[in-house]
C-alpha positions as CSV (number, residue, x, y, z in Angstrom):
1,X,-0.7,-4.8,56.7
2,X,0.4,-1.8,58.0
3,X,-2.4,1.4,57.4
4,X,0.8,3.4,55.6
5,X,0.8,0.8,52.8
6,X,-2.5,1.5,51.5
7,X,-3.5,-2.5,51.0
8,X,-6.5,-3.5,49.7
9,X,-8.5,-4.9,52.6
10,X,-11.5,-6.6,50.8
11,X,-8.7,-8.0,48.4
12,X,-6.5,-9.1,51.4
13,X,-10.0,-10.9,53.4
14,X,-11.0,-12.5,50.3
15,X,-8.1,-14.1,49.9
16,X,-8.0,-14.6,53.8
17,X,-11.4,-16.6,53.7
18,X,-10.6,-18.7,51.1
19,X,-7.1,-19.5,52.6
20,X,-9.3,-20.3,55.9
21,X,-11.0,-22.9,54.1
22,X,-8.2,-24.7,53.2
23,X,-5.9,-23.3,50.8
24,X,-2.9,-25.1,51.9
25,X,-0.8,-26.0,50.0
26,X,2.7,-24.6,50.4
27,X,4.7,-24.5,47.1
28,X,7.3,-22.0,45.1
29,X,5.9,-18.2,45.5
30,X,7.3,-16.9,42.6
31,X,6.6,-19.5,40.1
32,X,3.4,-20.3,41.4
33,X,2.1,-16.7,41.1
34,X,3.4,-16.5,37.9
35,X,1.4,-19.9,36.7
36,X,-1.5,-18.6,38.2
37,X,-1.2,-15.3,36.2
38,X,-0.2,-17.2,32.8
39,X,-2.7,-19.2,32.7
40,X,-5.5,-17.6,34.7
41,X,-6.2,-20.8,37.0
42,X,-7.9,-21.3,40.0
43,X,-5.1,-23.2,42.2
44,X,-6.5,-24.3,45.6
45,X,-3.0,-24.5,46.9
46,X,-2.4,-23.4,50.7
47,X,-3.1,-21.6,53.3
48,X,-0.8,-18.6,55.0
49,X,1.9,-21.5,55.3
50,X,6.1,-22.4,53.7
51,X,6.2,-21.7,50.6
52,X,8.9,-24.4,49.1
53,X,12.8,-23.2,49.8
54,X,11.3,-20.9,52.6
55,X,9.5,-17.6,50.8
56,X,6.8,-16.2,52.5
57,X,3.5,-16.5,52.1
58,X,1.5,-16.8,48.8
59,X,-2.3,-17.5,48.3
60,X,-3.7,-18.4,44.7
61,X,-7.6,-18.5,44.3
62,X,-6.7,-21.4,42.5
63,X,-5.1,-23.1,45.5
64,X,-14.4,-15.1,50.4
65,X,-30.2,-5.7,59.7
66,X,-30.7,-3.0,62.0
67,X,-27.7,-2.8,64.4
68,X,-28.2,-2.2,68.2
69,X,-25.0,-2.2,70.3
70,X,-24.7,-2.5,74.6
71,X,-24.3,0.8,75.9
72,X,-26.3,2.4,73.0
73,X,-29.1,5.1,74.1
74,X,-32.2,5.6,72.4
75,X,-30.9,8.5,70.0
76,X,-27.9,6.3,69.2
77,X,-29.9,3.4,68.3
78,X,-32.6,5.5,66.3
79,X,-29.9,7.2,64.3
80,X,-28.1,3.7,63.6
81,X,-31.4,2.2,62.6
82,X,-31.8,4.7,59.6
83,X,-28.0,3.9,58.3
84,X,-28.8,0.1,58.6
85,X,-31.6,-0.2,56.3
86,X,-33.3,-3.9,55.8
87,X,-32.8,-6.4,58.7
88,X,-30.5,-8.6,57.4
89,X,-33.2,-11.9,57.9
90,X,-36.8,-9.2,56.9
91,X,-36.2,-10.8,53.5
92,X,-37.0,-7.3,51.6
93,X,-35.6,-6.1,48.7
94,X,-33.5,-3.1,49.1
95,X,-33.0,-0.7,47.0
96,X,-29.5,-0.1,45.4
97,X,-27.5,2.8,47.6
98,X,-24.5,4.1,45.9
99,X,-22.3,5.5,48.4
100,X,-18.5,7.1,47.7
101,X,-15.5,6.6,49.9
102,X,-16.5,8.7,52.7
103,X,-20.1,7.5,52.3
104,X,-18.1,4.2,53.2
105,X,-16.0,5.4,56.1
106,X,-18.9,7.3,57.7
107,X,-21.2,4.3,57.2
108,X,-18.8,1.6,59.2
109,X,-18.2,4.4,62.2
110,X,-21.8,4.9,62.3
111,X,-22.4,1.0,63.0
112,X,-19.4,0.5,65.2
113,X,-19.9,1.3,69.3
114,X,-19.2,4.5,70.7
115,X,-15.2,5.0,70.7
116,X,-12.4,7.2,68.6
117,X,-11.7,6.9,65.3
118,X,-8.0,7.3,63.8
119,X,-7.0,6.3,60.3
120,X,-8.8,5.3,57.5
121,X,-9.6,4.3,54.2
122,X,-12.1,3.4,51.4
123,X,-13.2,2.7,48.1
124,X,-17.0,3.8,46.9
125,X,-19.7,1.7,44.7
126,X,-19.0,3.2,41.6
127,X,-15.1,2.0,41.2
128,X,-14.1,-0.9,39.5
129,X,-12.9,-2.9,42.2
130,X,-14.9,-3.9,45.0
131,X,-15.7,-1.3,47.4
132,X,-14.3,-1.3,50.7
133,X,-14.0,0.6,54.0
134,X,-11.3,0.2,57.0
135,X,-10.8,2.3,60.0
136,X,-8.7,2.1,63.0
137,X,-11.1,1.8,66.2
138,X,-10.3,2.7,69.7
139,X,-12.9,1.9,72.0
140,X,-11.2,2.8,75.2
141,X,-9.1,-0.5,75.4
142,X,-6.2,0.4,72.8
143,X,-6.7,1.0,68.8
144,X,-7.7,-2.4,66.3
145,X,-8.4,-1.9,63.1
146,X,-11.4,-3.4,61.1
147,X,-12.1,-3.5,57.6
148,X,-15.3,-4.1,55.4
149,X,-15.7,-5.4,52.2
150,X,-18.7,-6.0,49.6
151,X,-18.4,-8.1,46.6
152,X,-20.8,-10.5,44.4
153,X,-20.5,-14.3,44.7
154,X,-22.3,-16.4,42.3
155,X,-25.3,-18.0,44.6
156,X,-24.7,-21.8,45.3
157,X,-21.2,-21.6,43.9
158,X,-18.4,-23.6,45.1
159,X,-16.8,-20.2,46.2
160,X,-19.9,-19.4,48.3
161,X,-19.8,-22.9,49.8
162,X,-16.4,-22.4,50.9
163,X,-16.3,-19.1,52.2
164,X,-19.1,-20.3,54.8
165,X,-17.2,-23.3,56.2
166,X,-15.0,-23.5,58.8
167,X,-11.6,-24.8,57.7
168,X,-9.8,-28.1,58.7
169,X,-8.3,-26.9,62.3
170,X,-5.1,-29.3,61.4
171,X,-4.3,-26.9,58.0
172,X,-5.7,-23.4,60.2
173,X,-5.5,-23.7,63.8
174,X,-8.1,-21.8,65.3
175,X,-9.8,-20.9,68.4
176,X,-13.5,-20.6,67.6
177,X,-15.6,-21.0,64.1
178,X,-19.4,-21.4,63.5
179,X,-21.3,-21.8,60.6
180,X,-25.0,-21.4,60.1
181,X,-27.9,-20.3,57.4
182,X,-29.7,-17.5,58.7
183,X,-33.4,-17.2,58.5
184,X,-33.6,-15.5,55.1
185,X,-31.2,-18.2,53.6
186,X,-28.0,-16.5,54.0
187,X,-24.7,-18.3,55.0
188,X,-22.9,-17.0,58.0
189,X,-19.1,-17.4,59.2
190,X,-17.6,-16.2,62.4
191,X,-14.3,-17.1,62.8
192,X,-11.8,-16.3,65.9
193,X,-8.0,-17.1,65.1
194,X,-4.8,-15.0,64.7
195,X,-3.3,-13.1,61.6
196,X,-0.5,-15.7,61.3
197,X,-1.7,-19.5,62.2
198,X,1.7,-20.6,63.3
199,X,1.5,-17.8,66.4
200,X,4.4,-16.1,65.6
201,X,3.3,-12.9,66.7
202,X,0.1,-12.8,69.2
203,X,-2.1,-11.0,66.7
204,X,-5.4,-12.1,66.6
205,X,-7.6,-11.9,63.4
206,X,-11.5,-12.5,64.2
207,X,-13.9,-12.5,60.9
208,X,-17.4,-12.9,59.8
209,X,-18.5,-13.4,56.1
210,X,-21.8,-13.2,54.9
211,X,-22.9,-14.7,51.8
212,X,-26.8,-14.3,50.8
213,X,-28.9,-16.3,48.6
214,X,-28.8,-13.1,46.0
215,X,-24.6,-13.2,45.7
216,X,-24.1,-10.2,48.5
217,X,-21.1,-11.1,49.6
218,X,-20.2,-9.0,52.6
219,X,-17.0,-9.5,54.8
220,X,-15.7,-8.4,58.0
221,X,-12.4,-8.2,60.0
222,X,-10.9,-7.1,63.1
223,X,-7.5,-7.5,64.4
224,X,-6.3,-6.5,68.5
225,X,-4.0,-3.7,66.7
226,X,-3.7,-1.2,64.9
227,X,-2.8,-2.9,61.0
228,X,-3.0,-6.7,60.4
229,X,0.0,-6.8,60.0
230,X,3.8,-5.1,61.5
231,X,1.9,-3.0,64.2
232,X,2.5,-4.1,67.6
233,X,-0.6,-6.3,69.8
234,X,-2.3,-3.1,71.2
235,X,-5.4,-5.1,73.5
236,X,-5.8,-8.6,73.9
237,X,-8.9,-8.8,71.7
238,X,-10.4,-7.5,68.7
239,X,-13.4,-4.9,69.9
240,X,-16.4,-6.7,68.9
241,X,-17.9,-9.9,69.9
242,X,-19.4,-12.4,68.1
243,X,-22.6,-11.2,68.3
244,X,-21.6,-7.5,67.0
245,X,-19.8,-8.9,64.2
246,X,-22.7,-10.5,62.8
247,X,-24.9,-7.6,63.1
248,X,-22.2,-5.3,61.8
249,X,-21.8,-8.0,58.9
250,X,-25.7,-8.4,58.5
251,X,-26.5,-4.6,58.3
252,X,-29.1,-4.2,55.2
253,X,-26.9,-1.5,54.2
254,X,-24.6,-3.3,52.7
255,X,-26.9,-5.0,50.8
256,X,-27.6,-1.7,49.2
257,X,-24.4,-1.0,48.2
258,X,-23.3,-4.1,46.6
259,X,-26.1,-3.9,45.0
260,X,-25.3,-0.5,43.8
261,X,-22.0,-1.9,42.4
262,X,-21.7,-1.3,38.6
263,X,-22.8,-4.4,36.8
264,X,-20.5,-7.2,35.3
265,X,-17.7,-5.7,37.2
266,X,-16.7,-7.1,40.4
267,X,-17.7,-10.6,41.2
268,X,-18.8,-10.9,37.5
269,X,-17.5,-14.9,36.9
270,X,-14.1,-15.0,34.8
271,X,-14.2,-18.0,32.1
272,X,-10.4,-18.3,32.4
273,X,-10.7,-18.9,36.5
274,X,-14.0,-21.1,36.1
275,X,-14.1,-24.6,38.2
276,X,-14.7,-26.4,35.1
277,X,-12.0,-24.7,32.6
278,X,-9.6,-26.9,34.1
279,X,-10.8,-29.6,36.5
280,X,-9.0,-30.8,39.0
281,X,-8.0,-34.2,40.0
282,X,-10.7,-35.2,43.1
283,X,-9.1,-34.6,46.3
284,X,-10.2,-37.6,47.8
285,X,-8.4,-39.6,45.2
286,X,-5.4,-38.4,45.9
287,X,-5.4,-38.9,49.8
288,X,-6.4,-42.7,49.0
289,X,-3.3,-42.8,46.1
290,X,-1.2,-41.5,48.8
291,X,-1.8,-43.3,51.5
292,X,-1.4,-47.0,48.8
293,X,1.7,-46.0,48.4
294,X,3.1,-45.7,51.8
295,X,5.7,-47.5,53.3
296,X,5.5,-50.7,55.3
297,X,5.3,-49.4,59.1
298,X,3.8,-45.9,58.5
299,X,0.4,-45.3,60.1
300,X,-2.0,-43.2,58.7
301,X,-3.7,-41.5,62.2
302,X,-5.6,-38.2,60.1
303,X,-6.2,-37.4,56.8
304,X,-7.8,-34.3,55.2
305,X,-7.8,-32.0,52.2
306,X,-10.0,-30.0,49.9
307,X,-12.0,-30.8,46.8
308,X,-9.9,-31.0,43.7
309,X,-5.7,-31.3,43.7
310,X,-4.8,-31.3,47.1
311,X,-4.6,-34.3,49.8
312,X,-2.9,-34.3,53.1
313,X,-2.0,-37.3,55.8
314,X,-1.2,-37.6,59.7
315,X,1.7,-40.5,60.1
316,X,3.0,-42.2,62.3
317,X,6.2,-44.7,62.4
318,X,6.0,-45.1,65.9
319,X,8.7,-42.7,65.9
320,X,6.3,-39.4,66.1
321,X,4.1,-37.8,64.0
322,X,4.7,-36.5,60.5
323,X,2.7,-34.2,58.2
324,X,2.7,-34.9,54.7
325,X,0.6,-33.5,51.8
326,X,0.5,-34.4,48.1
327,X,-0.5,-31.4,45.1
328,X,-1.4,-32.5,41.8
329,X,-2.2,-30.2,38.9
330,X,-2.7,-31.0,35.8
331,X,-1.4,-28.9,32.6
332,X,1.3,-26.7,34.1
333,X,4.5,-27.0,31.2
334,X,3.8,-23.2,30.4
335,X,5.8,-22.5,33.6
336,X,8.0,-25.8,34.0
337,X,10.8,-23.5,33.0
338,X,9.9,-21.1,36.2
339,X,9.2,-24.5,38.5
340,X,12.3,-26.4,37.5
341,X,15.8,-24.8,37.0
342,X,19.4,-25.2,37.2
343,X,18.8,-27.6,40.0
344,X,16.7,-30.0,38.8
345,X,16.8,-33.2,36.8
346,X,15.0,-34.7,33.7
347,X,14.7,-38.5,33.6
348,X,14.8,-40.5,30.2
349,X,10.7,-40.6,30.1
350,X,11.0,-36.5,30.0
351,X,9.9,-35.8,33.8
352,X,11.4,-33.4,35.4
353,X,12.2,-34.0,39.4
354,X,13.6,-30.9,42.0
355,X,14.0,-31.9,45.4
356,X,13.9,-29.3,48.4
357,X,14.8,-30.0,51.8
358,X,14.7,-26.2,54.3
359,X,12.8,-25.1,57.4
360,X,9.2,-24.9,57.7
361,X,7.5,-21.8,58.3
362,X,7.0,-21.1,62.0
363,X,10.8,-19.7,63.3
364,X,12.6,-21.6,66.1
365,X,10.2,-24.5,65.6
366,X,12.4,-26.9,64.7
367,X,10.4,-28.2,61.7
368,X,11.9,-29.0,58.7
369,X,9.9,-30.0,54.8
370,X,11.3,-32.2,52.8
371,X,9.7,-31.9,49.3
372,X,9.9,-33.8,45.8
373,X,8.7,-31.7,42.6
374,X,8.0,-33.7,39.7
375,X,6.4,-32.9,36.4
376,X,5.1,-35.0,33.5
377,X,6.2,-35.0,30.0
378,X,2.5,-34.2,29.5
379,X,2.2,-31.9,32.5
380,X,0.9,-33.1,34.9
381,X,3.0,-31.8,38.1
382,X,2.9,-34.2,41.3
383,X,4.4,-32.5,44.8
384,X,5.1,-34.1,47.9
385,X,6.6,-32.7,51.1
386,X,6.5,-33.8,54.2
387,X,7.2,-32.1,58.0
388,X,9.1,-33.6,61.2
389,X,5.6,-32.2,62.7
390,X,1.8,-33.5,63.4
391,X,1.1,-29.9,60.9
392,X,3.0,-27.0,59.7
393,X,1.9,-24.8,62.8
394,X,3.1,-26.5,65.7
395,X,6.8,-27.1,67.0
396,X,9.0,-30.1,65.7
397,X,8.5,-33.3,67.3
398,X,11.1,-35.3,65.8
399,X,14.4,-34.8,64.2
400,X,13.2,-36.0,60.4
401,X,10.1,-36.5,58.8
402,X,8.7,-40.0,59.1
403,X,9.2,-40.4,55.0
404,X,13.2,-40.0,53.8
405,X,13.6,-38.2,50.5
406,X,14.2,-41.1,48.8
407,X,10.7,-42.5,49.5
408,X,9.0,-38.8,48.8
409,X,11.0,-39.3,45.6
410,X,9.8,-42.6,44.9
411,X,5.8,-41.8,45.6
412,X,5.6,-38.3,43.0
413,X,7.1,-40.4,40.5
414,X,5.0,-43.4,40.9
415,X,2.6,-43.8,37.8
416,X,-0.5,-44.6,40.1
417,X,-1.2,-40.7,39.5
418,X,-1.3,-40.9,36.0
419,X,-4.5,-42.9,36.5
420,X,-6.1,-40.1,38.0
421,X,-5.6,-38.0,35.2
């Protein structure tokens, strides 16, 4: 987002990592923010993709050492030492650091290389929301901006997990992604892809999250202009490589200060948005219920997904490829009002059935989704759509998905997902 708008960057990577990990599941913007809101769920949904009838994009968590740079002489280095702190694999306890929003901004210049420094912004250790700090960087190749953020992540949580994986390149197309533990325990992510996955503008988003065996959650981003988003491509890359990302992400400072962060505030875990308020249906369940209840003469070729409520599958009807991904959710009539209106029809056994057919995301691709919205008497809401494309990301390849609406219609309202209630 643009520097002008004052965004939230930790709030906007969080949500960024998670959505990298497989949050893609593209649905009604409005009335799924306001489900996840009412009822304070954790929907895995989607990724940056369609949201149904074309809205832009929506993501619900529901469904985040010492520093020595090239170039750096020996006063540099020594002075960058002293902000760094603990090596982020020395395995020392560090001692809290409260810092305030400039403590923040100074911090980040102070461990980025030598180069001009235009707007920025910040929140300290002592606020209630997580602190942050973002800058934008010229290093003598055009202005990017980068963005810190600390949080807490409960260790060995589901959350953690994800954060640290790469995400399924058919849901996030990507150009590079590693994962590894480090030597003190901690999970490590770099990740090199662009701010919109479906290329519509050239810029490039490159991140690394570090997630530590104590819940420091740190989180870094970099984008080749000057906002993530509306500011024109300014350099081809991002300034930093891999290699300074995960020393800039590593630094023991920001150990310190997450550790400095007011207890039971941020990253305290919220009982209403806890995995095991309202478990989900198994993901793999639902890729094997939709793949039984293909038609004759559609080939599965891929298949893929996350852990609980959402499923997707690669066809093929020897016409081309088609995308098609299945959401199921369980307990949602607070907001069957906001999901099905004028539009939409109730059957005799009280389900209610909307069916969507508009462009994908990606403009002047050619792709179309076709979707059928059904919902339970009980609840339980089953959505299918499906693409004329191999994913939502890439151009069209055929004229019409592979599945008509008839037979999208026919699998959400089929009573092999009640079983897997």
């Amino acid at each position: 987002m643009p520097v002008e708008q004052h965004s939230d960057p930790f709030e906007d990577r969080l949500g960024a990592a998670l959505r990298q990990v497989g949050h893609t599941f593209p649905s009604d913007g409005a009335a799924l923010a306001a489900a996840g809101h009412a009822r304070g769920r954790r929907l895995r949904l989607r990724r940056r993709a369609a949201v149904v009838g074309g809205a832009a994009s929506l993501t619900l968590v529901g469904v985040g050492g010492m520093l020595v740079l090239p170039g750096e002489g020996s006063a540099d280095r020594e002075q960058r030492t002293v902000a760094t702190g603990p090596s982020a694999t020395s395995g020392a306890t560090a001692t809290p650091l409260s810092m305030s929003r400039a403590d923040m901004i100074r911090t980040l210049q102070e461990l980025l290389p030598k180069g001009e420094f235009g707007e920025s912004d910040a929140r300290g250790t002592n606020e209630e929301s997580p602190p942050y700090a973002r800058v934008v960087f010229d290093d003598g190749k055009g202005p990017a901006s980068v963005s810190l953020g600390l949080d807490r992540i409960e260790p060995g949580s589901d959350q953690a997990r994800q954060i640290a994986e790469c995400p399924d390149k058919v849901l996030t197309p990507y150009d590079s992604c590693s994962s590894s533990r480090l030597a003190d325990g901690s999970l490590l992510k770099i990740f090199q892809g662009y701010e919109y996955p479906d290329r519509r503008v050239d810029t490039k988003m490159w991140t690394a999250d570090l997630v530590t065996p104590d819940g420091q959650y740190v989180t870094v981003s970099e984008w080749n202009a000057a906002a993530e988003k509306d500011a024109p491509v300014s350099r081809p890359d991002p300034p930093l490589s891999k290699e300074q990302l995960k020393e800039l992400v590593s630094a023991g400072v920001w150990r310190q200060a997450v550790d400095a962060m007011p207890a039971g505030e941020a990253g305290k875990p919220d009982p209403s948005v806890s995995d095991t308020a309202l478990p989900g249906v198994e993901g793999g369940s639902i890729g094997q219920t939709l793949a039984g209840l293909l038609p004759e003469g559609v080939e599965v070729v891929a298949k893929g997904g996350q852990d609980t409520e959402y499923a997707y599958l690669v066809v093929d009807d020897g016409k081309g490829r088609t995308f098609v991904q299945v959401n199921v959710q369980p307990d949602m009539l607070d907001v069957a009002g906001e999901l099905y209106g004028s539009g939409s029809e109730t059957l005799p056994n009280g389900t209610r059935v909307t069916i969507r057919q508009g462009p994908g995301e990606k403009p002047g691709s050619g792709v179309v989704m076709w979707t059928a919205d059904t919902m339970r008497a009980d609840g339980m809401r089953v959505v299918i759509s499906a693409f004329n494309a191999a994913d939502q990301n890439s151009d069209a390849t055929r004229a019409t998905p592979a599945l008509t609406i008839e037979q999208l219609r026919s699998i959400a309202l089929s009573p092999k997902w009640d079983a897997l209630r």
